[in-house]
MARGU-849604 format. One record per residue (C-alpha): residue number from 1; residue in one letter; x, y, z. Coordinates in Angstrom, 3 decimals. Each point is the difference from the previous one (the first is absolute). Example, Ala and Ser with C-alpha at 12.3 -4.5 7.8 and 13.67 -1.06 7.14 Angstrom:
BEGIN
@nuro: 1, rogu: a, east: 12.300, north: -4.500, up: 7.800
@nuro: 2, rogu: s, east: 1.370, north: 3.440, up: -0.660
END
This chain:
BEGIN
@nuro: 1, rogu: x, east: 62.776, north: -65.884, up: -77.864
@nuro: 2, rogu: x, east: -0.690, north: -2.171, up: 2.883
@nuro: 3, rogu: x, east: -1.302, north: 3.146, up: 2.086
@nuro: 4, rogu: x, east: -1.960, north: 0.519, up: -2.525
@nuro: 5, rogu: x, east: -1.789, north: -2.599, up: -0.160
@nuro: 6, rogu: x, east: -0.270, north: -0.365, up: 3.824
@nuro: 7, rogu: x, east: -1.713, north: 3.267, up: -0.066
@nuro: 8, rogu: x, east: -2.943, north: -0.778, up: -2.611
@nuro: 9, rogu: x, east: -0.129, north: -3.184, up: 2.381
@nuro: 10, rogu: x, east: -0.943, north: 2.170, up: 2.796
@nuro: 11, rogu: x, east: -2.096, north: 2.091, up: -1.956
@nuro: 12, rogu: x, east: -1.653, north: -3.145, up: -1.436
@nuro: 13, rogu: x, east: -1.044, north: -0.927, up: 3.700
@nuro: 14, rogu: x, east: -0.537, north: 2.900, up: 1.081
@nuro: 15, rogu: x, east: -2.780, north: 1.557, up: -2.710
@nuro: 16, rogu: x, east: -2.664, north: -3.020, up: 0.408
@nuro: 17, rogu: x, east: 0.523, north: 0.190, up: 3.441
@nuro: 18, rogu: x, east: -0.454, north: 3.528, up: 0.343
@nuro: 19, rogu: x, east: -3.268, north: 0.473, up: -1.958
@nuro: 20, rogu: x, east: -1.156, north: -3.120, up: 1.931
@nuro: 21, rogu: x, east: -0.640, north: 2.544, up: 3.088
@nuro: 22, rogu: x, east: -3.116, north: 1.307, up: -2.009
@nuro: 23, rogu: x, east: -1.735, north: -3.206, up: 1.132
@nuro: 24, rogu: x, east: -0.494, north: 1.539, up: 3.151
@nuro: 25, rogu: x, east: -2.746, north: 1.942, up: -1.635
@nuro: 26, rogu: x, east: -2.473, north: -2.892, up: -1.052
@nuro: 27, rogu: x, east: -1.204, north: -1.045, up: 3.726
@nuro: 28, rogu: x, east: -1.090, north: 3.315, up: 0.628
@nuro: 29, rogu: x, east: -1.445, north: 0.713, up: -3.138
@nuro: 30, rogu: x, east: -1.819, north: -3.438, up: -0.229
@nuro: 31, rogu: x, east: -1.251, north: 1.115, up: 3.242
@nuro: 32, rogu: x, east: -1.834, north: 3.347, up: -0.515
@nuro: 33, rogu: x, east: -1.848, north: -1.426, up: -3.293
@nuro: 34, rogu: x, east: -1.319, north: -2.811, up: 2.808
@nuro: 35, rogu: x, east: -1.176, north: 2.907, up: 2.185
@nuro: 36, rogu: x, east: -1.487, north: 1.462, up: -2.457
@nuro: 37, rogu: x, east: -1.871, north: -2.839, up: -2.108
@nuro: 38, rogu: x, east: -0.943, north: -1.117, up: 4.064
@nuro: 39, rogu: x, east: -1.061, north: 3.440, up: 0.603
@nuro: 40, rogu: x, east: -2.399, north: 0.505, up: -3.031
@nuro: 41, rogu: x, east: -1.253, north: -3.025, up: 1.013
@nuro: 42, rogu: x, east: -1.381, north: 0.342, up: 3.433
@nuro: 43, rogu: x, east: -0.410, north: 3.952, up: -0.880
@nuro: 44, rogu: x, east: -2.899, north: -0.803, up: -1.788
@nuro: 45, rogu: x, east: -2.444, north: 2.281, up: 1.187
@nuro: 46, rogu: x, east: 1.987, north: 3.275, up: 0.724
@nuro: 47, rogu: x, east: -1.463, north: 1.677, up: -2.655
@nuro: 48, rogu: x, east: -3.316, north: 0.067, up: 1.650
@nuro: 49, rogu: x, east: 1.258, north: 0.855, up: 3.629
@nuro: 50, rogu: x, east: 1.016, north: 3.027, up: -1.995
@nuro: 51, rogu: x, east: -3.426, north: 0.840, up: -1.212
@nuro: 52, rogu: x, east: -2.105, north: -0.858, up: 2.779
@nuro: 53, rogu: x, east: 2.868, north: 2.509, up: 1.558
@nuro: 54, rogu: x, east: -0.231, north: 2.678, up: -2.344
@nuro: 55, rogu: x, east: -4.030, north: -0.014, up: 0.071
@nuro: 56, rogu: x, east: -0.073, north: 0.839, up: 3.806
@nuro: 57, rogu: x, east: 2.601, north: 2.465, up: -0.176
@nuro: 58, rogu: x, east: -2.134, north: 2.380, up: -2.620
@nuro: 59, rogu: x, east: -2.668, north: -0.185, up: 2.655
@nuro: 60, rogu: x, east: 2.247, north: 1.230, up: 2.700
@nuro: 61, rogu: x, east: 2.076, north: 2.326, up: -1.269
@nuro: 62, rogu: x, east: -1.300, north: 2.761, up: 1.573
@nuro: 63, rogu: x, east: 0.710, north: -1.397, up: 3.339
@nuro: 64, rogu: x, east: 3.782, north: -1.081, up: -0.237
@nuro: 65, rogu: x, east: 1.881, north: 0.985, up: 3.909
@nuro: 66, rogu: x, east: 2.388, north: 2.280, up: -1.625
@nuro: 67, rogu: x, east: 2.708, north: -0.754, up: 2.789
@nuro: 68, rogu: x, east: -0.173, north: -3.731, up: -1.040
@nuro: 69, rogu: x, east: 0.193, north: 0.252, up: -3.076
@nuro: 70, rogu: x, east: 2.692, north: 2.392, up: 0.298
@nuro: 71, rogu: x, east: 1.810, north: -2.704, up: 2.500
@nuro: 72, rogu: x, east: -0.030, north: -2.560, up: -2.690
@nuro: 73, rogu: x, east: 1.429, north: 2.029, up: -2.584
@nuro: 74, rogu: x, east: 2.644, north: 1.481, up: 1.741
@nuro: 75, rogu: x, east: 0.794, north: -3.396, up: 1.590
@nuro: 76, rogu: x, east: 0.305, north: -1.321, up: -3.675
@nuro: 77, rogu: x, east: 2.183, north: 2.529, up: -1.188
@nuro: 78, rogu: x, east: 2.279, north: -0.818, up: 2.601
@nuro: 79, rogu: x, east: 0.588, north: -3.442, up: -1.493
@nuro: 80, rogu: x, east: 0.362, north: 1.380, up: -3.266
@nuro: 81, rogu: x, east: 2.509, north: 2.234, up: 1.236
@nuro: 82, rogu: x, east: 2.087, north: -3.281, up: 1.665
@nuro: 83, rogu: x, east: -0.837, north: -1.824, up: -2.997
@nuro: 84, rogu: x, east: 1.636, north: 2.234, up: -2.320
@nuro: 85, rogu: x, east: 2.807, north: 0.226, up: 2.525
@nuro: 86, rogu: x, east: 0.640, north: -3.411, up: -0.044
@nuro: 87, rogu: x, east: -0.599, north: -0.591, up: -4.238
@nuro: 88, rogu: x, east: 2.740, north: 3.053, up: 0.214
@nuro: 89, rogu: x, east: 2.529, north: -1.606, up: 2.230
@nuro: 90, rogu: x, east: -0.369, north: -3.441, up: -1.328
@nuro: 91, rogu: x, east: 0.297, north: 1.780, up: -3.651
@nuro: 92, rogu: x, east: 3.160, north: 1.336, up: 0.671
@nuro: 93, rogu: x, east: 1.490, north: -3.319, up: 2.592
@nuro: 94, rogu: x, east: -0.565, north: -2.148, up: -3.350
@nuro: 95, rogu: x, east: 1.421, north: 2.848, up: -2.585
@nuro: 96, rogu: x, east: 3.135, north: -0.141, up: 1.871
@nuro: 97, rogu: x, east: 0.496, north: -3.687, up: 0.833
@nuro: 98, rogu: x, east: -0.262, north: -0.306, up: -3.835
@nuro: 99, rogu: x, east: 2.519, north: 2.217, up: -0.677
@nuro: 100, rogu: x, east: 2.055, north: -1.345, up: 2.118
@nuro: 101, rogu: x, east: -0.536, north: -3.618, up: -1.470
@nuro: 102, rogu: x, east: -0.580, north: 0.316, up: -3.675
@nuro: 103, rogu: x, east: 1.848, north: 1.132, up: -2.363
@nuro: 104, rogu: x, east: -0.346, north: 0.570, up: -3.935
@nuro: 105, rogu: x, east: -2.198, north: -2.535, up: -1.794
@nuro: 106, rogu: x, east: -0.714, north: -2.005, up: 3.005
@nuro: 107, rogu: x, east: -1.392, north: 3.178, up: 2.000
@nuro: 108, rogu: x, east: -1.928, north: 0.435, up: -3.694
@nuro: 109, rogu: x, east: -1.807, north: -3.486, up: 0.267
@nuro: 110, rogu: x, east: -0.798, north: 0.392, up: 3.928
@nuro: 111, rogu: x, east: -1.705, north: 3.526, up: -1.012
@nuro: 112, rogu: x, east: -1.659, north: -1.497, up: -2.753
@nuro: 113, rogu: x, east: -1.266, north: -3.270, up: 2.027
@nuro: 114, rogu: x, east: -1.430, north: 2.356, up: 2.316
@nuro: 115, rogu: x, east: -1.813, north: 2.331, up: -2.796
@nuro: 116, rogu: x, east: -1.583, north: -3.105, up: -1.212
@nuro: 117, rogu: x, east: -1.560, north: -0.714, up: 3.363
@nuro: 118, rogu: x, east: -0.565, north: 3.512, up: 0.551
@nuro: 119, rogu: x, east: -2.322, north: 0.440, up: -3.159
@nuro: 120, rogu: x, east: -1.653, north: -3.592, up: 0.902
@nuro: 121, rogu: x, east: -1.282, north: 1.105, up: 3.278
@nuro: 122, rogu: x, east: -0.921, north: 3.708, up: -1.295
@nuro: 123, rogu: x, east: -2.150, north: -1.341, up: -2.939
@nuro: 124, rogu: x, east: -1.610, north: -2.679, up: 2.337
@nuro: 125, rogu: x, east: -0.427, north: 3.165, up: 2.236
@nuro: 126, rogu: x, east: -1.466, north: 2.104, up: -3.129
@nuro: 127, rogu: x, east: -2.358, north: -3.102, up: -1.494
@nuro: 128, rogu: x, east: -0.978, north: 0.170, up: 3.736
@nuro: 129, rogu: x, east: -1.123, north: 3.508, up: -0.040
@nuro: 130, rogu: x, east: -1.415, north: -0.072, up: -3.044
@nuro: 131, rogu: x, east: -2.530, north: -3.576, up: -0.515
@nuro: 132, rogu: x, east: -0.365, north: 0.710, up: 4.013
@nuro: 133, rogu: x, east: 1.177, north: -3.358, up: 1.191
@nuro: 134, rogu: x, east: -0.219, north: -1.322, up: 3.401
@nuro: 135, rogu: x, east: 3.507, north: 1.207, up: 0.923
@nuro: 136, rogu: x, east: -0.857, north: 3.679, up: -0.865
@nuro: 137, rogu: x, east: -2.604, north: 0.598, up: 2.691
@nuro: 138, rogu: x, east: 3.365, north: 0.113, up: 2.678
@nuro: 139, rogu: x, east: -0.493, north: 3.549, up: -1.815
@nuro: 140, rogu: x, east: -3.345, north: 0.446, up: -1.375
@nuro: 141, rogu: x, east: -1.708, north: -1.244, up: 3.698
@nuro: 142, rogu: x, east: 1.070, north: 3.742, up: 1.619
@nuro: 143, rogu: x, east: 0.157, north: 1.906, up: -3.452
@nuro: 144, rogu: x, east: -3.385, north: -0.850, up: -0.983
@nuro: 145, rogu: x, east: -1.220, north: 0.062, up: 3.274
@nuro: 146, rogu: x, east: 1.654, north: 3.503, up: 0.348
@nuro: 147, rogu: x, east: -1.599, north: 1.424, up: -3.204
@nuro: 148, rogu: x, east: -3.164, north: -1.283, up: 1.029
@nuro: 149, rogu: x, east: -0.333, north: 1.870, up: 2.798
@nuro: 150, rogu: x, east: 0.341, north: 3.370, up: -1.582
@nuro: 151, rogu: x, east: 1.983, north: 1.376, up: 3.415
@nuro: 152, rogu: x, east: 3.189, north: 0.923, up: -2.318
@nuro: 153, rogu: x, east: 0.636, north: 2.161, up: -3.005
@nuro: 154, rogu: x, east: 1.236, north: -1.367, up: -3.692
@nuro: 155, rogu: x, east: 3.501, north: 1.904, up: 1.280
@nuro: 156, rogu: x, east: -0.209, north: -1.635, up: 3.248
@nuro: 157, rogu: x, east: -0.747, north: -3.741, up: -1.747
@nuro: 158, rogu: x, east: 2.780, north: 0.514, up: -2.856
@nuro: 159, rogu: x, east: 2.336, north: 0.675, up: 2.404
@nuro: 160, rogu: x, east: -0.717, north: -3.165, up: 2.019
@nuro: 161, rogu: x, east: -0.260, north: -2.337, up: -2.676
@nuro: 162, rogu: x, east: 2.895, north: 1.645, up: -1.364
@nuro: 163, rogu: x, east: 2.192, north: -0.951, up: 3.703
@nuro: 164, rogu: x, east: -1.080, north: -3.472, up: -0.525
@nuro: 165, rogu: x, east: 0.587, north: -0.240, up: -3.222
@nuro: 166, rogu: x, east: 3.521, north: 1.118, up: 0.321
@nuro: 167, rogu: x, east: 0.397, north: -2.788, up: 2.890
@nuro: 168, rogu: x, east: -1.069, north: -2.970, up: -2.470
@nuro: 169, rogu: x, east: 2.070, north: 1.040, up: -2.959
@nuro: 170, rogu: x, east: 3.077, north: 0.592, up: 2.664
@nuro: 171, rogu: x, east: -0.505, north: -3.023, up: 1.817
@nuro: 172, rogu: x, east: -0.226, north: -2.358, up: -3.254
@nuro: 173, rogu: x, east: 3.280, north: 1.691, up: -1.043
@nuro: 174, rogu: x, east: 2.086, north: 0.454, up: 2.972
@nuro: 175, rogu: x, east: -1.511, north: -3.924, up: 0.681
@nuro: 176, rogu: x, east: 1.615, north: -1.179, up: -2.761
@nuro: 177, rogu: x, east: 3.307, north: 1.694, up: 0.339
@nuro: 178, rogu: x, east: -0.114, north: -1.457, up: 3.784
@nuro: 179, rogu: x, east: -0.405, north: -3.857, up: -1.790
@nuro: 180, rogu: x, east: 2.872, north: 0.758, up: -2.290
@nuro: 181, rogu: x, east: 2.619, north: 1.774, up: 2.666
@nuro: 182, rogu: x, east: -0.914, north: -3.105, up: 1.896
@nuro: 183, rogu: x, east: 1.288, north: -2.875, up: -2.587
@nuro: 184, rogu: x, east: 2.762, north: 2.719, up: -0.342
@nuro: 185, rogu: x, east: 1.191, north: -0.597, up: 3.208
@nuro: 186, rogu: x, east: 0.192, north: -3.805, up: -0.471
@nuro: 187, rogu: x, east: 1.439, north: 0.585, up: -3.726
@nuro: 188, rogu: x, east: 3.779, north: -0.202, up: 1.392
@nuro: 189, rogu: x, east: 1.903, north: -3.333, up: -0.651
@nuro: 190, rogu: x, east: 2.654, north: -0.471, up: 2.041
@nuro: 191, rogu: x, east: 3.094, north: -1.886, up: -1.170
@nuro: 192, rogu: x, east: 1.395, north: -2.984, up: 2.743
@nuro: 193, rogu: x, east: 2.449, north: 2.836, up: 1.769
@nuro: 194, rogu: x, east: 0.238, north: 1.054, up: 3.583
@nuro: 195, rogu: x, east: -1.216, north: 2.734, up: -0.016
@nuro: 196, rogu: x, east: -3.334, north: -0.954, up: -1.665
@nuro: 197, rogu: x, east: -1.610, north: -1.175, up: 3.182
@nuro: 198, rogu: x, east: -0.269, north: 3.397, up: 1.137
@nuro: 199, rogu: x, east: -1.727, north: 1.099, up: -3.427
@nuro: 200, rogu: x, east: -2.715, north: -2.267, up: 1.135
@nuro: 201, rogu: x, east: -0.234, north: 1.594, up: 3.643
@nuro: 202, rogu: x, east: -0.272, north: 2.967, up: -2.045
@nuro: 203, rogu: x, east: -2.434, north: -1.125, up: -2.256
@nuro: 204, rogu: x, east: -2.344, north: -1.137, up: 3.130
@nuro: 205, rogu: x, east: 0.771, north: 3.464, up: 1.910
@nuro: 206, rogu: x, east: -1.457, north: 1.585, up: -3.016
@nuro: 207, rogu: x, east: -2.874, north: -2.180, up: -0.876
@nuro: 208, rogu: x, east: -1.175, north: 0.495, up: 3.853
@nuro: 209, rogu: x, east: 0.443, north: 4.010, up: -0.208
@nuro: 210, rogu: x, east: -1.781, north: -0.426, up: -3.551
@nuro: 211, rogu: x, east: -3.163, north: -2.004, up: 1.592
@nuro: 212, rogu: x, east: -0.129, north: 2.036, up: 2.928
@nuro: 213, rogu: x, east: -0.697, north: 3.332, up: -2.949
@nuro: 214, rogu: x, east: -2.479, north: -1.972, up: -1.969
@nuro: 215, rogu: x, east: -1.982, north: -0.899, up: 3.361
@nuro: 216, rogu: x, east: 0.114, north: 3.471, up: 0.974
@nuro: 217, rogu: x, east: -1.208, north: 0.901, up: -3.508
@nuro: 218, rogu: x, east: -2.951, north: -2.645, up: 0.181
@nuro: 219, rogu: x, east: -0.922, north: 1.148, up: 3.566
@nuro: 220, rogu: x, east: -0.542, north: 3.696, up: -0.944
@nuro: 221, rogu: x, east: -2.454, north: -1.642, up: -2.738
@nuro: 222, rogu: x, east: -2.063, north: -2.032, up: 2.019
@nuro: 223, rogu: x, east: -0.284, north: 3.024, up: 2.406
@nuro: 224, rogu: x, east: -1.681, north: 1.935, up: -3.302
@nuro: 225, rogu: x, east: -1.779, north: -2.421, up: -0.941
@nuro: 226, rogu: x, east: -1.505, north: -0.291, up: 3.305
@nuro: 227, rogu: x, east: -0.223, north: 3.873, up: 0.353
@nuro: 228, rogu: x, east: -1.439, north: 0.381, up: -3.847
@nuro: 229, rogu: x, east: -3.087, north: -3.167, up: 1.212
@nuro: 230, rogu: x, east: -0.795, north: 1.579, up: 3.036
@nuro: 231, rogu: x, east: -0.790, north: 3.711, up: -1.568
@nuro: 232, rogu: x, east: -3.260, north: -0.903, up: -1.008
@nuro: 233, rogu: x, east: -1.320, north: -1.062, up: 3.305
@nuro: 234, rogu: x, east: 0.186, north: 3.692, up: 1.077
@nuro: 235, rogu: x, east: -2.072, north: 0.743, up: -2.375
@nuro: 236, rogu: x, east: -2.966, north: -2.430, up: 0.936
@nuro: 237, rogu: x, east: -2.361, north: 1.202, up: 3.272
@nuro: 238, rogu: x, east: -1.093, north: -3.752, up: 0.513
@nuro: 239, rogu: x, east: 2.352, north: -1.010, up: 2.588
@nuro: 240, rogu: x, east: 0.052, north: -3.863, up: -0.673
@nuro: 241, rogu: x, east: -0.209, north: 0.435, up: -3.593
@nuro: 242, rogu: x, east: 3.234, north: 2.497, up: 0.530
@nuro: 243, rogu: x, east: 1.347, north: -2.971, up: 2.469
@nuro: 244, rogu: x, east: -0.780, north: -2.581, up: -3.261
@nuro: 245, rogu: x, east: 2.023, north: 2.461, up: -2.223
@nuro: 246, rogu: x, east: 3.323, north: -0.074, up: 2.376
@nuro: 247, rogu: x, east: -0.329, north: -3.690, up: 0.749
@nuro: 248, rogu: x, east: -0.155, north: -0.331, up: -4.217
@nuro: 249, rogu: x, east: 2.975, north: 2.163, up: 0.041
@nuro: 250, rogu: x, east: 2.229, north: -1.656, up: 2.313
@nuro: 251, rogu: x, east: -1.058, north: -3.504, up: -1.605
@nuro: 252, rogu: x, east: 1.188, north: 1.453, up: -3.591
@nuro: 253, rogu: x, east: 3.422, north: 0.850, up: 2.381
@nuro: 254, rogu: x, east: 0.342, north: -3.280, up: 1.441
@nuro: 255, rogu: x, east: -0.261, north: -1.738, up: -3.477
@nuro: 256, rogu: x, east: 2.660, north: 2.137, up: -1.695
@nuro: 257, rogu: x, east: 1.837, north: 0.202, up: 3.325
@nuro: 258, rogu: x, east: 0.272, north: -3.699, up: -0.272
@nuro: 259, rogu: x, east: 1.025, north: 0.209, up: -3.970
@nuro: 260, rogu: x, east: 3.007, north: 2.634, up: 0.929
@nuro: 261, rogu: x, east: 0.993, north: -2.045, up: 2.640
@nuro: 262, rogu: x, east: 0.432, north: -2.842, up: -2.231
@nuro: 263, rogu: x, east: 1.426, north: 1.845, up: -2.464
@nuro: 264, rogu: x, east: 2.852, north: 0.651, up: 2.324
@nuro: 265, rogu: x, east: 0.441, north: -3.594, up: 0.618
@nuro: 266, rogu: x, east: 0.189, north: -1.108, up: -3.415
@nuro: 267, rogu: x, east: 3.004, north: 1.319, up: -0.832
@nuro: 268, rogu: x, east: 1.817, north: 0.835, up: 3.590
@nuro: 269, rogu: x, east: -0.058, north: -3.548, up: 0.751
@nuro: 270, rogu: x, east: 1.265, north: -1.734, up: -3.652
@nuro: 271, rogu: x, east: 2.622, north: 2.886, up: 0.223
@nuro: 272, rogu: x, east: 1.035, north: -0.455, up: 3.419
@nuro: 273, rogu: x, east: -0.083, north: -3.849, up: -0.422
@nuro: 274, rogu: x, east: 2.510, north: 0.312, up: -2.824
@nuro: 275, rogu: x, east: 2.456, north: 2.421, up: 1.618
@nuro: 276, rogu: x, east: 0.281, north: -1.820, up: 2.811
@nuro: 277, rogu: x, east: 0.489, north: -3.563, up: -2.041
@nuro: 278, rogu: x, east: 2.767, north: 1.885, up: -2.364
@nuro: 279, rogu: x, east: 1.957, north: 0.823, up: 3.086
@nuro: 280, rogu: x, east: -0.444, north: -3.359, up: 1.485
@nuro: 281, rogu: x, east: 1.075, north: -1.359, up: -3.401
@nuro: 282, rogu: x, east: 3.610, north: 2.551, up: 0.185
@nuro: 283, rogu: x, east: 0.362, north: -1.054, up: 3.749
@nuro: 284, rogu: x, east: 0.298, north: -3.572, up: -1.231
@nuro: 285, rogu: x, east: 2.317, north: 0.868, up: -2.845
@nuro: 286, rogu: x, east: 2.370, north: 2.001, up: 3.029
@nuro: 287, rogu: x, east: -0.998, north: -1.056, up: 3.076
@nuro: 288, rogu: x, east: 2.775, north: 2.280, up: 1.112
@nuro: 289, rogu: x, east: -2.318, north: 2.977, up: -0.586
@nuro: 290, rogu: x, east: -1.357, north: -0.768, up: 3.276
@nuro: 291, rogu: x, east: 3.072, north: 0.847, up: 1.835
@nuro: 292, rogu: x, east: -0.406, north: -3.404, up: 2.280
@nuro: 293, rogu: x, east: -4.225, north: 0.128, up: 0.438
@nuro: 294, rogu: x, east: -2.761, north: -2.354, up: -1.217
@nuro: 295, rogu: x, east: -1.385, north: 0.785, up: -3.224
@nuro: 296, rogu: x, east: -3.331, north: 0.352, up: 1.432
@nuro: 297, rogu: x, east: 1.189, north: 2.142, up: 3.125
@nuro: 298, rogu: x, east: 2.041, north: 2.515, up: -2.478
@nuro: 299, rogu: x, east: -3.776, north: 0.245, up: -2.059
@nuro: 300, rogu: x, east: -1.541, north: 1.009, up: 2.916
@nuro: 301, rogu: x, east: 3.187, north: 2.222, up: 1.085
@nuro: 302, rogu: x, east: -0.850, north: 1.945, up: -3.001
@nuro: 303, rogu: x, east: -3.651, north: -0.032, up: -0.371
@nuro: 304, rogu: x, east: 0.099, north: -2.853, up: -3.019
@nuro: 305, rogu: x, east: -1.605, north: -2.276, up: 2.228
@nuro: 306, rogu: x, east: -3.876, north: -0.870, up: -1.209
@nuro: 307, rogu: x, east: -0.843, north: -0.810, up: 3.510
@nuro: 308, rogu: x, east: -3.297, north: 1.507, up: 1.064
@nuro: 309, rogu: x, east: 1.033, north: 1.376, up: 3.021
@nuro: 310, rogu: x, east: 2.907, north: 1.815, up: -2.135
@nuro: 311, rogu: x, east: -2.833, north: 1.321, up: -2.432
@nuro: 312, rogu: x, east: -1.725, north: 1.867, up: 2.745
@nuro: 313, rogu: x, east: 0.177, north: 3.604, up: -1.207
@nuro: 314, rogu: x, east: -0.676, north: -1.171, up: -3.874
@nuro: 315, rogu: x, east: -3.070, north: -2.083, up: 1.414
@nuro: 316, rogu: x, east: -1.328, north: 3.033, up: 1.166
@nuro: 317, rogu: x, east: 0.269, north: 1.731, up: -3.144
@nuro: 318, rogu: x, east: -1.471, north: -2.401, up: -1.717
@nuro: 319, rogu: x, east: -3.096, north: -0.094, up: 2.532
@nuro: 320, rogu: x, east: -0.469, north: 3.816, up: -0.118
@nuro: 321, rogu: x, east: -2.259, north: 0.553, up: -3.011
@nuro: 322, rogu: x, east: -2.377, north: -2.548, up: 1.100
@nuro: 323, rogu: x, east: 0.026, north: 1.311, up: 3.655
@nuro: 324, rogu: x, east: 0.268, north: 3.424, up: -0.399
@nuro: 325, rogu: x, east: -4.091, north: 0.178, up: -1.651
@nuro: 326, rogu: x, east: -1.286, north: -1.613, up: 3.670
@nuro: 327, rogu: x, east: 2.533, north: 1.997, up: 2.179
@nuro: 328, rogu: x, east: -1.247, north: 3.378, up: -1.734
@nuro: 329, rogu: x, east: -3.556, north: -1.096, up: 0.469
@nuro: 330, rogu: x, east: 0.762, north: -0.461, up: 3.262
@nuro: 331, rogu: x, east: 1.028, north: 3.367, up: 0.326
@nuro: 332, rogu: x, east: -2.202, north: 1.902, up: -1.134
@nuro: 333, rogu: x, east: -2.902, north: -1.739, up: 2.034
@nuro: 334, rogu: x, east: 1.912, north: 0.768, up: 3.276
@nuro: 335, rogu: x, east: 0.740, north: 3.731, up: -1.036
@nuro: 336, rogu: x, east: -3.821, north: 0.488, up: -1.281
@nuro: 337, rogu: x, east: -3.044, north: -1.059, up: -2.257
@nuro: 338, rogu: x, east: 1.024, north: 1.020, up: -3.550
@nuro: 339, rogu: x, east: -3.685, north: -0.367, up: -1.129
@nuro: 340, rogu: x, east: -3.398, north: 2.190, up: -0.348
@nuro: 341, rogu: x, east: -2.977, north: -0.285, up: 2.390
END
């Protein structure tokens, strides 16, 4: 009777703390509505950039340099092919980390946490689309600008708005199954026991490999993005208006460079914060768990130590988005102008 009742103690602790790993998802989430309601904001004009766009290209479309045009595509299908790489990997990295973790109704409610987000970020992307909003023209900047110019057929356009289109509906769902398998690695509580310690050097091991996927993943899309902004500007023979259209595009990169890098920080450093103070808190409830070190040495031992110097590699990955946009700029001005004129 008595182990009973010790066990639905256990459980009792265990279930609130176990679901409270899904506030991991709320920084980042706050986050991207800020980048976009900031976004809209200053975005204000885009619309028109398009048509002033659009208007020189059906002047010029008989004179579009075939080999730069064909540079720009091929360059951009080269990011979608990474990018769909990467949603692939990531995809399949989070499918088996929660199958791993989760079982029966709890794997259930992590699923359906991340369906709801999923469907929240692909009916903001849909309302997008459809009332044309600010955030759409990430899309409807090249697509319209590409239609305008008459240089490809109905096949050729379907087939490119159907690549892209793919990539958005991916992303927002392999996004939020990346959120999720993230508060899933933080959703184990570990009872005052030896042996727990180690789940937490575990836990951080994890949560590093994790970030180091999602920047990966967030890289290959700034890359596209970049790629998809710069297409145009083959199309256009003005050289400095073509030079205006990359510096637009690698501005648009910068800004959502920034956002992805953020995003990374919003919930690697809350998560690695409370790994690292859980295994401080079992090291003080069995100091012997150090085997004769300093609590704060045996953190750092074992990568649990929030030191920046320790947080090198993660600080990296949490940098890349937002330098990654510049870096490929950089790039592709040393290797060649990607514009007309």
């Amino acid at each position: 009777m008595t182990s009973k009742v010790n066990h639905q103690d256990q459980s009792a602790q265990s279930g609130p703390n176990y679901f409270a790993a899904l506030r991991f998802v709320l920084l980042p989430l706050a986050l991207l509505i800020l980048a976009n309601i900031v976004f809209s904001l200053v975005a204000f004009n885009i619309d028109q950039l398009v048509a002033e766009l659009k208007s020189l290209l059906i002047s010029e479309q008989k004179l579009i340099n075939p080999f730069l045009e064909a540079r720009a595509r091929l360059t951009w299908g080269t990011t979608v092919l990474l990018f769909y790489s990467a949603l692939i990997a990531v995809s399949i990295f989070c499918g088996a980390i929660i199958r791993q973790s989760l079982t029966g109704p709890k794997k259930l409610i992590f699923v359906a946490v991340a369906t709801l987000i999923a469907a929240g970020v692909l009916g903001h992307l849909a309302y997008s689309g459809y009332f044309r909003t600010k955030f759409s023209y990430i899309f409807f900047f090249t697509f319209d600008t590409l239609t305008a110019s008459q240089y490809y057929t109905d096949f050729q356009l379907r087939a490119i708005k159907g690549l892209v289109s793919g990539i958005n509906v991916l992303t927002s769902m392999v996004a939020s199954l990346a959120l999720v398998t993230g508060c899933c690695l933080l959703s184990e509580t570990p009872e005052l026991k030896k042996s727990d310690v180690y789940l937490a050097v575990n836990q951080m091991r994890q949560l590093k490999m994790f970030i180091g996927m999602v920047s990966t993943l967030l890289v290959t899309g700034v890359l596209h993005m970049v790629a998809w902004l710069h297409w145009p500007s083959a199309l256009v023979l003005n050289k400095p208006l073509a030079n205006h259209v990359i510096s637009f595009s690698e501005s648009m990169a910068l800004y959502w460079g920034a956002t992805f890098s953020l995003l990374i920080a919003t919930f690697y450093i809350p998560a690695a914060w409370s790994i690292s103070k859980r295994a401080a808190a079992l090291i003080a409830a069995a100091p012997e768990q150090t085997q004769g070190l300093e609590s704060q040495e045996w953190l750092k031992k074992h990568s649990l130590s929030l030191n920046p110097l320790e947080q090198l590699p993660e600080l990296i990955a949490m940098l890349a988005p937002l330098l990654v946009g510049p870096i490929g700029a950089a790039i592709t001005r040393l290797s060649g102008p990607l514009s007309g004129g």
